[in-house]
matplotlib code that plots the C-alpha trace (Angstrom):
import matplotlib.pyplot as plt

x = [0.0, 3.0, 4.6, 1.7, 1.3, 5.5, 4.6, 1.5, 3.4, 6.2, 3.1, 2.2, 5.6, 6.8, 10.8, 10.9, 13.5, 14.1, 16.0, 12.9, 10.3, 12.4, 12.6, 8.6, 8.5, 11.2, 9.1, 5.8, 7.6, 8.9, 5.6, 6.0, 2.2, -1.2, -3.8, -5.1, -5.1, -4.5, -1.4, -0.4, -0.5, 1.5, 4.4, 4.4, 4.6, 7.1, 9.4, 8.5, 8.4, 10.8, 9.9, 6.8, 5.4, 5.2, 2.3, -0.6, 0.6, 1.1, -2.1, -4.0, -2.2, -2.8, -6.4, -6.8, -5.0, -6.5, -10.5, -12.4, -9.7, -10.5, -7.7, -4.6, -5.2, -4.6, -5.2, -7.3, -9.0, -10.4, -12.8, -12.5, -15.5, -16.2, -15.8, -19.1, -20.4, -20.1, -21.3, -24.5, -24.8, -28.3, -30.2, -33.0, -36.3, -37.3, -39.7, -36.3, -34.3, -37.5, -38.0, -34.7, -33.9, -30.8, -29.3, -29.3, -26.1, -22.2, -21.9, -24.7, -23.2, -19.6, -21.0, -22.9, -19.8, -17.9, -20.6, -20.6, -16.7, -17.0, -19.9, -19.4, -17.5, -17.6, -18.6, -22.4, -24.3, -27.6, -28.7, -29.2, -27.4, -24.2, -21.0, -21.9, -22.2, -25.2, -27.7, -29.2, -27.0, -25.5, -21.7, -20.1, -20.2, -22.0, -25.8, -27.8, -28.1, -28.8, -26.2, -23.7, -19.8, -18.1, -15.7, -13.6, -14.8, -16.2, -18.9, -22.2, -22.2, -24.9, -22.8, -24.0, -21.3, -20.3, -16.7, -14.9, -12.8, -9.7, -6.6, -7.5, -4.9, -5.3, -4.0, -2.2, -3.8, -1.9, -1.0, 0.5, -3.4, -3.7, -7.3, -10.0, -10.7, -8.8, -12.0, -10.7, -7.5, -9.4, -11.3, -8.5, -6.5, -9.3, -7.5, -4.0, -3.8, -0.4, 0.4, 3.1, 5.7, 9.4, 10.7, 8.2, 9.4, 11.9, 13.9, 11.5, 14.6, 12.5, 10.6, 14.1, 15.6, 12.7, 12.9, 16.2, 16.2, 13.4, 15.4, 18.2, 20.4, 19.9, 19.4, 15.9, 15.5, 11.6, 10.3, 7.7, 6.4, 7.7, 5.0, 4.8, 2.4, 1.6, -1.0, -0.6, -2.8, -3.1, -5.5, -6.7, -8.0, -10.1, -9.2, -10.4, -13.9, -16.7, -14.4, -13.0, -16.2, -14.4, -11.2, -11.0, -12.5, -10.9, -7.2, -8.2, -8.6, -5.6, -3.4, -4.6, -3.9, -0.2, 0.0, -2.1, -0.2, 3.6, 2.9, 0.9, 1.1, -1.4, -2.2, -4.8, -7.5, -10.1, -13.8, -12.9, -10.2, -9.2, -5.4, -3.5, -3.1, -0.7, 1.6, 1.8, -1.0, 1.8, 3.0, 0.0, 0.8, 4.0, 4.6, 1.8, 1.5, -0.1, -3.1, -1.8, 1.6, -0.2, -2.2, 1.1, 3.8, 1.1, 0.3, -3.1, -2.3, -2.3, -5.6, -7.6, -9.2, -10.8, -11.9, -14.1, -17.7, -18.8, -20.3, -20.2, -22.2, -22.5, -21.0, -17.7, -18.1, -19.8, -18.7, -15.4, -14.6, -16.4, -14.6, -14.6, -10.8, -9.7, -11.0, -10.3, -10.2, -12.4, -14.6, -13.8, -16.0, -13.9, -10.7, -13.2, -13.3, -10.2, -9.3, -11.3, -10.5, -6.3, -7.2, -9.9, -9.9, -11.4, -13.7, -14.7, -14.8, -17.6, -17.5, -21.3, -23.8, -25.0, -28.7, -28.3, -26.6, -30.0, -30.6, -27.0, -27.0, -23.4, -23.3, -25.5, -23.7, -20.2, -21.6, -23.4, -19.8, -17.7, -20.7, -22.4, -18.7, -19.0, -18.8, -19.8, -16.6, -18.5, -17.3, -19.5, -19.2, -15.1, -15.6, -17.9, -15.1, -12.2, -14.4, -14.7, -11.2, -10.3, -12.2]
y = [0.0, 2.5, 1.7, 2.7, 5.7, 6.8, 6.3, 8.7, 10.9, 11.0, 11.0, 14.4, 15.6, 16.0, 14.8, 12.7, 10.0, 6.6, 7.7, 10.1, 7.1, 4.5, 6.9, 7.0, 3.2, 3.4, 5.7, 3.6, 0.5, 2.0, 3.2, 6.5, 7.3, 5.8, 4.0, 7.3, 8.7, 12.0, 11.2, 9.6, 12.5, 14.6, 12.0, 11.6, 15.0, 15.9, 13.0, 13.4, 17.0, 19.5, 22.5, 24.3, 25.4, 22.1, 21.0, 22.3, 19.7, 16.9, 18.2, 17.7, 13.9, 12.8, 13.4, 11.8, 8.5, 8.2, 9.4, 7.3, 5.9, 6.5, 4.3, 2.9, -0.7, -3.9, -2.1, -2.5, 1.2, 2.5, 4.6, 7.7, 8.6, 12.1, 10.7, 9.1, 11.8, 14.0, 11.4, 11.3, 15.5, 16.4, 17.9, 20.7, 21.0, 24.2, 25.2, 24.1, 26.8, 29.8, 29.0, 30.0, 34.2, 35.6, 37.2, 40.6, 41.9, 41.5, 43.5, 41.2, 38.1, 38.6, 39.8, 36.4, 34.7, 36.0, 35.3, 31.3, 31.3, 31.8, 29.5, 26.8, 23.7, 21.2, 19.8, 20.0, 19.2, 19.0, 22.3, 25.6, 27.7, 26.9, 26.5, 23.1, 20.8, 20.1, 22.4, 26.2, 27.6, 30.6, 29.7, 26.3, 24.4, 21.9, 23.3, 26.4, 29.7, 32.6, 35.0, 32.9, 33.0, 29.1, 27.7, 25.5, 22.4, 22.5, 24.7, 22.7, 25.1, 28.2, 30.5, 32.4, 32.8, 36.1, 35.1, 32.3, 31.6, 28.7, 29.3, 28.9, 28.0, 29.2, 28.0, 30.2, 30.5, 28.3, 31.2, 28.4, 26.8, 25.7, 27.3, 25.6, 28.4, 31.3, 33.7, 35.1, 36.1, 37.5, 39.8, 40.7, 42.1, 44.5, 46.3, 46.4, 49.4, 50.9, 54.8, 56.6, 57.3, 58.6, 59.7, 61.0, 59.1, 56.6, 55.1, 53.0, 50.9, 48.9, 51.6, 54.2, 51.5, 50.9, 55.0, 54.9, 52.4, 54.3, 57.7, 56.3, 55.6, 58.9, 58.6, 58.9, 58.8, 57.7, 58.2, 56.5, 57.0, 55.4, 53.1, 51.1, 49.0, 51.5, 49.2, 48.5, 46.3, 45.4, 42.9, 41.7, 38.5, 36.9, 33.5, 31.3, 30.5, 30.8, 31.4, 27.5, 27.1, 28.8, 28.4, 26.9, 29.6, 32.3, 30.5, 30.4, 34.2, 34.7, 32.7, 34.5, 38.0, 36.8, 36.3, 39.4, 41.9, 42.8, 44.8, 42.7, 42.7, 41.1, 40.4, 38.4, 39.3, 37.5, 38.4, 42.1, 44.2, 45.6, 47.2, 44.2, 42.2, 39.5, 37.7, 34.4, 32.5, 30.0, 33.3, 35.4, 35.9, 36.8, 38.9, 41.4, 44.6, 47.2, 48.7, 52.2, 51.1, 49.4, 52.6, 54.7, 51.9, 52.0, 55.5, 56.7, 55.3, 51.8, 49.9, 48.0, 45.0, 43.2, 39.6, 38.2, 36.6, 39.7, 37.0, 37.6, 39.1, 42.7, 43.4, 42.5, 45.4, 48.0, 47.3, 47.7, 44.2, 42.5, 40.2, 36.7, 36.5, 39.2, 42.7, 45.6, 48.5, 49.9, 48.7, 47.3, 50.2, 52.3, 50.6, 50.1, 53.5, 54.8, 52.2, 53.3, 56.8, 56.2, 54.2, 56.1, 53.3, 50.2, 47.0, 43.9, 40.7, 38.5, 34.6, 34.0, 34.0, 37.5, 36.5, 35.3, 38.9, 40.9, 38.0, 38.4, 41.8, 41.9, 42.1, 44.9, 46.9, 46.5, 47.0, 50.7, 51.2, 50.7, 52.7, 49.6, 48.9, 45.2, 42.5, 38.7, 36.7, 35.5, 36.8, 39.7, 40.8, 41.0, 42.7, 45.3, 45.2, 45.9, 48.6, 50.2, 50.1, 51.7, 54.9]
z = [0.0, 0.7, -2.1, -4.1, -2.1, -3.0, -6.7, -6.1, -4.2, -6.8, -10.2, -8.3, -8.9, -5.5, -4.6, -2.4, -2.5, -1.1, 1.5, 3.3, 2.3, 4.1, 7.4, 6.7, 7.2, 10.6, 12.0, 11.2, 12.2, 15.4, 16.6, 17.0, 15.9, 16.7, 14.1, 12.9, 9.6, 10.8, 13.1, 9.7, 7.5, 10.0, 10.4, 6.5, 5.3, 8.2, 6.9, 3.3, 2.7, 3.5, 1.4, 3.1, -0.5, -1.8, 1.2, -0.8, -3.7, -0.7, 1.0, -2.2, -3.6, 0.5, 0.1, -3.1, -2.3, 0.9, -0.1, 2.5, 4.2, 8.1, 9.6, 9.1, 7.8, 9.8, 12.9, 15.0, 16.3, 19.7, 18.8, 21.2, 23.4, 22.1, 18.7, 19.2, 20.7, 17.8, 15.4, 17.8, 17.1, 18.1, 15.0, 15.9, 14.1, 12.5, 15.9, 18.2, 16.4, 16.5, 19.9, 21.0, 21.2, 21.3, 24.2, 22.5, 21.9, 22.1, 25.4, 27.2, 25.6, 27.2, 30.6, 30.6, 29.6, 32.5, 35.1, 33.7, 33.8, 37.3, 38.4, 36.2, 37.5, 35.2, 31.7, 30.1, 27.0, 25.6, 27.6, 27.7, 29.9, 30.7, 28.5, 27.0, 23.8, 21.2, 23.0, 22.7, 24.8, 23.0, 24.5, 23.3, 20.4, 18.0, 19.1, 17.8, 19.0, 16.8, 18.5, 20.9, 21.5, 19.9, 22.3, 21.4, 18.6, 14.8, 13.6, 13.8, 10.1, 11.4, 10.7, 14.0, 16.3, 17.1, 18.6, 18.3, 21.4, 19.9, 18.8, 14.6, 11.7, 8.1, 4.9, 1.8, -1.1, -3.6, -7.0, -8.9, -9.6, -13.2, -14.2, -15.7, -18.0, -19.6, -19.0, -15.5, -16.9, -20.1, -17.6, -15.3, -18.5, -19.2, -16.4, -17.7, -19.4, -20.9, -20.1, -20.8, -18.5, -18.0, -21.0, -23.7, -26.7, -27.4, -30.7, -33.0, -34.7, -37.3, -38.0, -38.3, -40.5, -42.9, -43.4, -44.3, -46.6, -48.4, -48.1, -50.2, -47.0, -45.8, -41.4, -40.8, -37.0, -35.9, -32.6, -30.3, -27.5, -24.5, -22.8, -19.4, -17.5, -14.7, -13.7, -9.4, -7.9, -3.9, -2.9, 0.2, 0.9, 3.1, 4.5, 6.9, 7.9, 5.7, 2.7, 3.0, 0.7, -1.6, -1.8, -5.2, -7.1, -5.0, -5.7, -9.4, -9.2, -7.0, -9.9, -12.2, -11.2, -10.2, -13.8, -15.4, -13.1, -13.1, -9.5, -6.9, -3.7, -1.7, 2.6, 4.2, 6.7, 7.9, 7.7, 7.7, 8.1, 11.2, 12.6, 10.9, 8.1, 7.4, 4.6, 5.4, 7.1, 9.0, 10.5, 10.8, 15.2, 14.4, 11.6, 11.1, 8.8, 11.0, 8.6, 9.4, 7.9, 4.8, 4.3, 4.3, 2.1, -1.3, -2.8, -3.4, -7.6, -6.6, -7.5, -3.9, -4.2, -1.3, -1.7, 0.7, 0.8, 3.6, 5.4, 9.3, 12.2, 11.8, 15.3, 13.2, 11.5, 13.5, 17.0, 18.9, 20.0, 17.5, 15.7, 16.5, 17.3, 19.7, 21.0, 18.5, 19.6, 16.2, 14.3, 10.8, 9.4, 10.5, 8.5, 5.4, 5.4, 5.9, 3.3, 0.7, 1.0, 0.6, -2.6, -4.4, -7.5, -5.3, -5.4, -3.3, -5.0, -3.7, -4.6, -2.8, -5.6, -6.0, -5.7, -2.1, -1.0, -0.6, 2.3, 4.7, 6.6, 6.7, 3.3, 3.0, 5.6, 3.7, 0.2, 1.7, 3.4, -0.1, -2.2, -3.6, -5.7, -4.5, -7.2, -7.7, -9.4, -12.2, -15.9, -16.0, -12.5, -13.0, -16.3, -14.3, -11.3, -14.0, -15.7, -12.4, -11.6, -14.8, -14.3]

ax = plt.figure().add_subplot(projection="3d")
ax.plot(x, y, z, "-o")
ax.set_aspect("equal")
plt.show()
């Protein structure tokens, strides 16, 4: 079976010799990991892979050699407790979920919170109160709440929580995806347009030597003018969350402006903007671009694009202390804003369908924010983004 899985490995052009697969197998035959399939993939790409940009590539072969493989095979598996658990998740009826009201706000959500830190001793689930599992309480995880605070655990997929309270890890977006179709690029080149700049003409040499051959060999200097691509683009993109839904067609677009534009420079953020931004997703606690400092490296000339599905609780953008990973100390209107104004020539890039926006608040409040200049990523919504950016 491992054999096939080094000729997979190698058929997705990644290097990996004989030498790295046979310190796989010590590993494996020492016992160093567990009968899981996800202490496996760890141990493999740590022994197999020593270039961090090549785990998308291993990331993507793993998953297709192993599609519905849950365990290692020939061994026999304990199946943890609170793996059953969450197999057993507790679905709620349409009357469950209208029967249960939100608390009312962030302020009276995190005052709540506090008061259950302190009074609560132990583990709960099923109810509605305390910090629990698979209930209505709004603080926990795997239940329903319209408004609540996730802690800790998956997303029972709501798309309600106001905070999330875990330490979370986001992935780059690969720039090296082969697309499907040449129609993104096509769009994204409508925006590369070529002005003159530096000096105002240079020497045309075919065109100087075709007019002196016809001038009897007399010099006949032509002149052109000089042209550049001024084009500058900046894009920030949203990661993480809501936008794993999309991460294919928001990597095809990402690929294909690292090929339509000579100057790109992109960050990540995630749901909205707020003091910082980031580079590299691995290092995103560590190295940080404070927003001030991105407003004042890029000139007012360089083109913004956000990309981002705008799909969040409203207290992310309208409230101090709203987003779901830490307290800031403004609201991600306010950066919109401020945004917007240092880059005059801007647009947001929406993957979600555009016939589902009228329906998510948070949508509305950042298209009224940017002046309605949000976009879907189909064909005709870049060609109308690109268009826009042009003006």
């Amino acid at each position: 079976m491992l054999i096939g899985f080094l000729e997979h490995l190698r058929a997705a052009r990644l290097p990996i010799s004989i030498k790295e697969f046979l310190g796989l197998l010590e590993a494996l035959k020492a016992g160093v990991i567990g009968p899981s399939m996800d202490e496996f993939y760890y141990l493999a790409r740590a022994a197999l892979i020593k270039d961090e940009r090549l785990f998308d590539k291993f990331d993507k072969a793993f998953g297709a050699y192993f599609h519905g493989v849950q365990t290692l095979p020939a061994v026999d598996l304990d199946l943890p407790l609170e793996w059953l658990k969450r197999q057993m998740q507790r679905e709620f009826t349409a009357e469950e979920k209208a029967a249960v009201e939100a608390m009312g706000g962030l302020d009276k959500l995190l005052e709540r919170l506090r008061e259950l830190l302190d009074q609560q001793k132990e583990r709960h689930a099923g109810g509605n109160r305390w910090i629990g599992t698979n209930g209505t309480s709004p603080f926990g995880n795997g239940g329903f709440n319209p408004e609540g605070i996730r802690i800790g655990g998956p997303s029972a997929g709501n798309r309600t929580a106001v905070k999330v309270w875990e330490q979370r890890a986001y992935r780059d977006y690969d720039d090296q995806v082969e697309l499907g179709t040449r129609n993104i690029k096509i769009a994204l080149r409508r925006l590369r347009r070529f002005a003159r700049e530096g000096a105002d003409e240079e020497l045309d040499l075919d065109d100087t030597i075709s007019a002196t051959a016809r001038n009897a060999g007399y010099l006949d200097i032509r002149m052109v003018p000089e042209r550049h691509n001024t084009i500058k683009v900046l894009m920030l993109l949203d990661v993480g969350g809501t936008m794993d839904e999309h991460i294919r067609q928001t990597e095809e677009l990402f690929s294909a402006a690292r090929s339509e534009f000579k100057h790109l420079e992109f960050y990540y953020f995630h749901n909205c903007v707020y003091d910082f931004v980031w580079k590299n997703n691995r290092r995103r606690h560590s190295e940080r671009l404070m927003s001030w400092d991105l407003i004042r490296r890029f000139n007012p000339d360089w083109r913004l694009i956000f990309v981002g599905d705008a799909t969040m609780s409203p207290y992310e953008i309208l409230q101090p202390g709203g987003s779901v990973e830490y307290n800031n100390d403004e609201p991600g209107a306010v950066w919109l804003q401020r945004l917007s104004e240092r880059f005059p020539r801007f647009v947001w890039l929406n993957p979600e369908p555009e016939g589902i926006w009228e329906y998510r608040q948070s949508i509305a409040v950042i298209r009224q924010i940017l002046a309605h200049r949000m976009y879907p990523v189909t064909i005709a919504g870049l060609e109308r983004a690109m268009r826009e950016l042009s003006r």
